[in-house]
N, C-alpha and C positions, 0 to 999 in steps of 0.2 A: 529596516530597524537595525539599529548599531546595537550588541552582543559583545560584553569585555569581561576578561577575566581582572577584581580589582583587588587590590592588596591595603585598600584604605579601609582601616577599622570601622565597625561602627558606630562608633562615635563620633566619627570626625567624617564620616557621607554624608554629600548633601545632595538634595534635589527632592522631585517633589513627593516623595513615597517611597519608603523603607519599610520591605516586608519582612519575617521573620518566621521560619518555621519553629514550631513548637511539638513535641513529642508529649504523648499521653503524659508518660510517668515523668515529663520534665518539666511542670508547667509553671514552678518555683522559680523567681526570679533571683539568679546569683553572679557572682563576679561580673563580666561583661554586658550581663541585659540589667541586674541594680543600679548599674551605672548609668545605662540609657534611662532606665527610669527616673533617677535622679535627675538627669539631665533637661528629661521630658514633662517634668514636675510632676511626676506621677500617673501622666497620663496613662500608659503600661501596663501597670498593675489596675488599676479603675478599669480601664476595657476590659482584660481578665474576669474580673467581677462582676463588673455590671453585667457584661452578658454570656458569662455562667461559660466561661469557652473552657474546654475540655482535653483538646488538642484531636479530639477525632481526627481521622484522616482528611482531608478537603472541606471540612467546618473552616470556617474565616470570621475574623473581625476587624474592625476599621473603625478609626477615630480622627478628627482632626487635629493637631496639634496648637497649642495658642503660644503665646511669647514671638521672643525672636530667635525662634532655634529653628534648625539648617535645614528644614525636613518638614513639609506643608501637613501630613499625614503620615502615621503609623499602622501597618496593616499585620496580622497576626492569621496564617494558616497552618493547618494542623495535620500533622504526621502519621499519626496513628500511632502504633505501637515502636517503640526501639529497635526490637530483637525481632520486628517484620520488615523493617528500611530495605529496600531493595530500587535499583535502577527504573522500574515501573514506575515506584511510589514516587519518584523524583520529577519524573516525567508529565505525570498526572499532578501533581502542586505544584510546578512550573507552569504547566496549563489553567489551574483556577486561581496562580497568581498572574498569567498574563489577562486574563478575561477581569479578575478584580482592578486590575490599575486600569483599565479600559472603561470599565463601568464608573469607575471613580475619578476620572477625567485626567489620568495624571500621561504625563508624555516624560520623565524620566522617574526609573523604575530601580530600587537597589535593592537586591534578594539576598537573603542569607540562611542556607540551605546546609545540611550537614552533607558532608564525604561519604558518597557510596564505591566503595572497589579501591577509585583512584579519582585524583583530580580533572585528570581528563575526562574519562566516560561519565563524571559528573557534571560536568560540561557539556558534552554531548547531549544527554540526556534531560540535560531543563532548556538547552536549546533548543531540541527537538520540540518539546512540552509548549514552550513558549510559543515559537513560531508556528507552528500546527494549529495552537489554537487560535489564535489572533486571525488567521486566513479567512479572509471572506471571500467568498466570489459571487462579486456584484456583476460580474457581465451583461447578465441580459436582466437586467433593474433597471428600472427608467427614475428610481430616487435609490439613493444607498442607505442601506441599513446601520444601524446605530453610526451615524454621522461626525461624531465628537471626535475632539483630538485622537491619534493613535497616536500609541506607547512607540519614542523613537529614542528612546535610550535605555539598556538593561545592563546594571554592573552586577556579576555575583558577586558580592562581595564576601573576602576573608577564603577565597579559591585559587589556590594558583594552577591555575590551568593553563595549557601552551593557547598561543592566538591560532594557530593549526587545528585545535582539536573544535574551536568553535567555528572556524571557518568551514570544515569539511561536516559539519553536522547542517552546518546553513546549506550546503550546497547539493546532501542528500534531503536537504525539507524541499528545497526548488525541483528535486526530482518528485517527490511525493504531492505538491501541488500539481506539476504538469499531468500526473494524473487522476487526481481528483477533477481537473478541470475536461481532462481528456472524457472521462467514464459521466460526467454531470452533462455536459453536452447534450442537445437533447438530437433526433437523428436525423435534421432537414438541415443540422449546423455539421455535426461530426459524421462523416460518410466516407465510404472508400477513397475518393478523392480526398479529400481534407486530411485524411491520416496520414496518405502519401505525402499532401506537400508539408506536412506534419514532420515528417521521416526525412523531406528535403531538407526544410529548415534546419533543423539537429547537424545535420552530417555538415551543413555548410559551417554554422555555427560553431562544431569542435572537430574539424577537418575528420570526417569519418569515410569511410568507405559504404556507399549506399547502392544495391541493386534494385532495382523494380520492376519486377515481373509480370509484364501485364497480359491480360488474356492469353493472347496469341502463345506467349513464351510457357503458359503453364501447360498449354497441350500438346508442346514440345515433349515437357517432361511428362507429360500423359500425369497429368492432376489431376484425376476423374471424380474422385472423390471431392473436393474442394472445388472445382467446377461446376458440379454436379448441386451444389448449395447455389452456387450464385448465378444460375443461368434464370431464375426467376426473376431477377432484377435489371431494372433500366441503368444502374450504375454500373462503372463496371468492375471488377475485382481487382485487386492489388496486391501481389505477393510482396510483402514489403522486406530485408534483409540489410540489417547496418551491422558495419563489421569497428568495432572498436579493438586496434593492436597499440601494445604498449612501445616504447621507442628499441627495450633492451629484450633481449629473446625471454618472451611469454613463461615461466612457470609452470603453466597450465592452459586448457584452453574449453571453453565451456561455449554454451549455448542456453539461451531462454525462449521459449517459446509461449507467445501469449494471444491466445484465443481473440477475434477479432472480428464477431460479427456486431457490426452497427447498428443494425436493428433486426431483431429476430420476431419476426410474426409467426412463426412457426409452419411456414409454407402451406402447404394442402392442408396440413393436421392445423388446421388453423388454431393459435388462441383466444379464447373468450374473453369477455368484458367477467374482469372480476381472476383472470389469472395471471396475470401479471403482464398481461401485453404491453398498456401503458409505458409500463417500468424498462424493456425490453433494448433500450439505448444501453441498458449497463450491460451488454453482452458481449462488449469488447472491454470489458473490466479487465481482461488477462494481459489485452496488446496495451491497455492503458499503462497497465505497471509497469509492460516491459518496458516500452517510451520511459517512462522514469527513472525506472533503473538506469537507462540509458544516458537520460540527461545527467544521474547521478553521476556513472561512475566516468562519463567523459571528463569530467572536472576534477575530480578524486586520482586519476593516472595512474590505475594499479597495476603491479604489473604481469597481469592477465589476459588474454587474448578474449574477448565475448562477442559469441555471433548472438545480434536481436533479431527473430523473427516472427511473423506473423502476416499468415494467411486472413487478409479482408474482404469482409462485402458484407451483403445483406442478404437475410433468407426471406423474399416477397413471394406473393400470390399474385401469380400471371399466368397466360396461354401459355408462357418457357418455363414453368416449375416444374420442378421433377416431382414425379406421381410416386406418392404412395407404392410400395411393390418393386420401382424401379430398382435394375443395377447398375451401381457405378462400377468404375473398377480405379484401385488408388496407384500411386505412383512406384508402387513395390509390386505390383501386379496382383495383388491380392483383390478377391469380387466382392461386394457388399450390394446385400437386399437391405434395400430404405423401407424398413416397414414402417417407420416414422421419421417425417418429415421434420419435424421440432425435438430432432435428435441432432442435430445439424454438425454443432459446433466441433464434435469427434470427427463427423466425417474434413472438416477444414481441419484439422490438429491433425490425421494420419495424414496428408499429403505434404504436413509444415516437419512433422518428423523425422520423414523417411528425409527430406531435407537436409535436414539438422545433421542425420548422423552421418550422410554422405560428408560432411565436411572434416569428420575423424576428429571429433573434438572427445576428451576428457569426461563431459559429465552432459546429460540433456537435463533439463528442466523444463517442465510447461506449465500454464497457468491457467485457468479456464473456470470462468461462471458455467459450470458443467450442466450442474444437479440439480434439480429441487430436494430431490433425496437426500442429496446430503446433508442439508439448513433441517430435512424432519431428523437426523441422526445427532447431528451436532450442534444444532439452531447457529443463530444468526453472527455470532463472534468468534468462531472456530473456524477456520480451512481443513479440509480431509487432505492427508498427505499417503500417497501410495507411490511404493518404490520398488523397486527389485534388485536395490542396492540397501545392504545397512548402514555401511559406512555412508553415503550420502545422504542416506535419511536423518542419519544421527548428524551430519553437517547441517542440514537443513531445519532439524528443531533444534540446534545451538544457538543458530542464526535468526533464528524467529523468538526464542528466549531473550537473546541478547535486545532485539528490538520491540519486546512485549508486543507481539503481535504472535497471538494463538494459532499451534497448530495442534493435529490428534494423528497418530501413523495411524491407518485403517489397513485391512488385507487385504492381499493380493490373492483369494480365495479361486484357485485355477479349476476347481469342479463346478465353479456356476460361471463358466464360460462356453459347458454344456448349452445354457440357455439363451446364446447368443450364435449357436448353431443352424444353417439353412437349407436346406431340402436340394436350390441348385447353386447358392452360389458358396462362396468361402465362409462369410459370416453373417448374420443382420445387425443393424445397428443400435437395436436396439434387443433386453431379454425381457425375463417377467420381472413385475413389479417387485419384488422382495428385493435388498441387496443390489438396486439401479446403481447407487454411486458406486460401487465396486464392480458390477458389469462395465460402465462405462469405464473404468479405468483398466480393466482388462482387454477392452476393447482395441484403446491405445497403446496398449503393450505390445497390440500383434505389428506396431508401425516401427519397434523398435530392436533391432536384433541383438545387438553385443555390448551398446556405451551402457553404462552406468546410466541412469534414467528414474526420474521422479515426477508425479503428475502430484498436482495441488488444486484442488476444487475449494475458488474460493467463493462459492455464489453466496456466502450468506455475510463474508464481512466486508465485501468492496462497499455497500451501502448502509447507511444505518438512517431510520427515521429521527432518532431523539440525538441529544448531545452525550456524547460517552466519553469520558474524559478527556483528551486534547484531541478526538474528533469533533467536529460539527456536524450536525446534522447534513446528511448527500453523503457525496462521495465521500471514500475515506482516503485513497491511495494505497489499501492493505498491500500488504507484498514486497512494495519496493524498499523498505530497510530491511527486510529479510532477507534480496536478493542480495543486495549492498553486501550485506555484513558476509554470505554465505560467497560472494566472489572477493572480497578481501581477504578472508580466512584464511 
């Protein structure tokens, strides 16, 4: 889909559908849309009327146009309030006006949107809207869904936006599909192999530096913990590590760490039918982002040093599963009692940390379908953000602001780590029920000694059942403009 910023009034656009945002309290037609109306023989103002449009936020209306005038259909969606316009709201009416010209069969598309901030991030942002929602993934359909023309030309029109600012918003959406496609996978398609040659492809594709750690090399560095997850499985595990460095000396130099089990049955503590095992492929929802991010910011060239890593596998039920009781011991030499097996994914995140900070980078960040706990604390569109930095934290809800993508800082409450204390060994991996998402995230603290460091529990918005504004139903990609915007910053 071609994305331009166009300086042709509205009057004189042609093609086959010209949308127009309208605001509550603007819905009077004066100087520049009287004119379209005239033009349109009134069609304009009659759709207004006839169907009572108000300008709610993401209310629509659509009419065809008759005569010989330059524009097949006039479509009308609605803003909401004035004095609430914000970069979200942009985002989300670029989305129900990519989904209206698609319903409405049209293949080019002229929008006319008011200036949020600046012309750029106004750009960015209906790009974003646009492209996110238009994304299908037909992969494993043996017919595709809604089959009609796609929308293959979008002018905003009356924007001067740079061709820069819509090109690098296109090339964080192609990071944010690779991981909706990544995390939608169901887990006889997406598996520790496939992620790896996943992480090949990337590194060839934007010349990256890529290591792959496999078995052998993780009992090198005594990965007990991360080992200790995947000796259940006939696959085998994957420490995967891509090193993206800018050409002129780094700025800064960070790390992302994203949680990466393929499928989690919940080993011994096995899961039930009815708790979400089915669903259990999006348990690499954290390494999906990171892949994205990744593909992002290789095309983006900032100039930022970012290590991507992520500890894979699968936590199965076999004769090689680690029992209930067991002790691992993780890569820092620290002992952990498994007293729950379907606690897993902590135990693969301490051995990708201690990792991470050996490399002396600036800031860590990890990502991880952790919780259930957390989706009961903050339900299903929020991420839990716990850091032991403010400053990064507050980098990290700028950057999630900036991309309307929800986070909540939760505590780092160091007296219920009490509860994750063990009789012989250092810790277990799991405490009491009260306060689980903040045990687990103190848990991962103890993998981190001195960087700057932020854990993100996102188990409740990598997926969504219904359509929520420029998501679609499955995967979402959450995360990956948040990382974006938080390693440009």
């Amino acid at each position: 889909m071609e994305i331009k910023a166009s300086n042709t009034p509205k009057l004189e656009w042609t093609g086959d559908a010209l949308i127009i945002g309208l605001f509550e309290d603007a819905i009077e037609l004066t100087g520049d849309m009287a004119k379209l109306d005239v033009m349109l023989a009134g069609t304009l103002s009659e759709l207004i009327e006839e169907t009572e449009f108000k300008g709610k936020a993401n209310s629509t209306a659509s009419s065809r146009v008759g005569g010989t005038t330059p524009i097949r259909k006039i479509m009308i969606v609605g803003l909401g309030k004035s004095e609430e316009l914000k970069l979200e709201t942009l985002r989300q009416t670029a989305a129900t006006c990519g989904r209206l010209a698609k319903k409405e069969r049209c293949k080019t598309l002229g929008i006319s949107l008011p200036i949020c901030q600046d012309a750029d991030s106004t750009a960015i942002a209906i790009t974003e809207g646009i492209e996110l929602a238009l994304y299908q993934d037909n992969r494993f359909k043996s017919e595709l869904e809604n089959p009609g023309p796609d929308v293959e030309k979008v002018e905003l029109i009356g924007l001067a936006a740079s061709d820069e600012a819509i090109a690098s918003a296109q090339q964080i959406c192609s990071g944010v599909i690779l991981a909706r496609e990544l995390v939608a996978a169901p887990a006889n398609s997406c598996t520790p192999i496939t992620m790896a040659k996943t992480a090949e492809a990337l590194a060839k594709e934007f010349d990256l530096t890529l290591e792959i750690l496999e078995k052998e090399d993780c009992e090198k560095l005594g990965m007990g913990a991360f080992l200790g997850v995947a000796q259940g499985s006939d696959l085998p595990p994957k420490f995967i590590h891509i090193t993206y460095k800018p050409e002129s000396t780094p700025r800064r130099k960070l790390a992302i760490v994203g949680k990466g089990l393929t499928f989690d049955s919940g080993g011994l503590n096995l899961k039930t039918s009815g708790s979400g095992i089915e669903m259990m492929k999006i348990d690499m929802g954290g390494a999906g982002t990171t892949f994205g991010a990744l593909k992002a910011i290789a095309q983006l060239k900032p100039d930022v040093e970012v290590h991507f890593i992520s500890a894979v596998t699968e936590n199965m039920v076999s004769g090689h599963a680690i029992h209930p009781g067991d002790f691992v011991t993780a890569s820092n030499g620290k002992t952990i009692e498994v007293n729950n097996t379907d606690a897993e994914g902590r135990l693969t995140l301490a051995d990708a940390l201690v990792f991470a900070e050996k490399l002396e980078v600036d800031a860590i960040v990890d990502l991880a379908t952790l919780t259930g706990a957390c989706i009961v604390a903050l339900g299903n569109d929020i991420a839990g953000l716990w850091s032991s930095n403010d400053d990064l934290a507050a980098e990290l809800t700028a950057a999630a602001k900036k991309a309307g993508e929800k986070v909540w800082r939760m505590p780092l409450e160091e007296k219920y780590f009490e509860g994750l204390k063990a009789t012989h060994a250092d810790m277990k991996n799991t405490g009491p029920r009260p306060g689980g998402a903040i045990t687990a995230a103190l848990f991962l603290k103890q993998f981190v000694k001195n960087t700057p460091w932020a854990h993100l529990d996102v188990a409740g918005p990598v997926w969504i059942d219904v359509e929520n504004g420029y998501n679609n139903p499955g995967a979402t990609g959450y995360g990956v403009r948040t990382l974006v915007n938080w390693i440009l910053s």
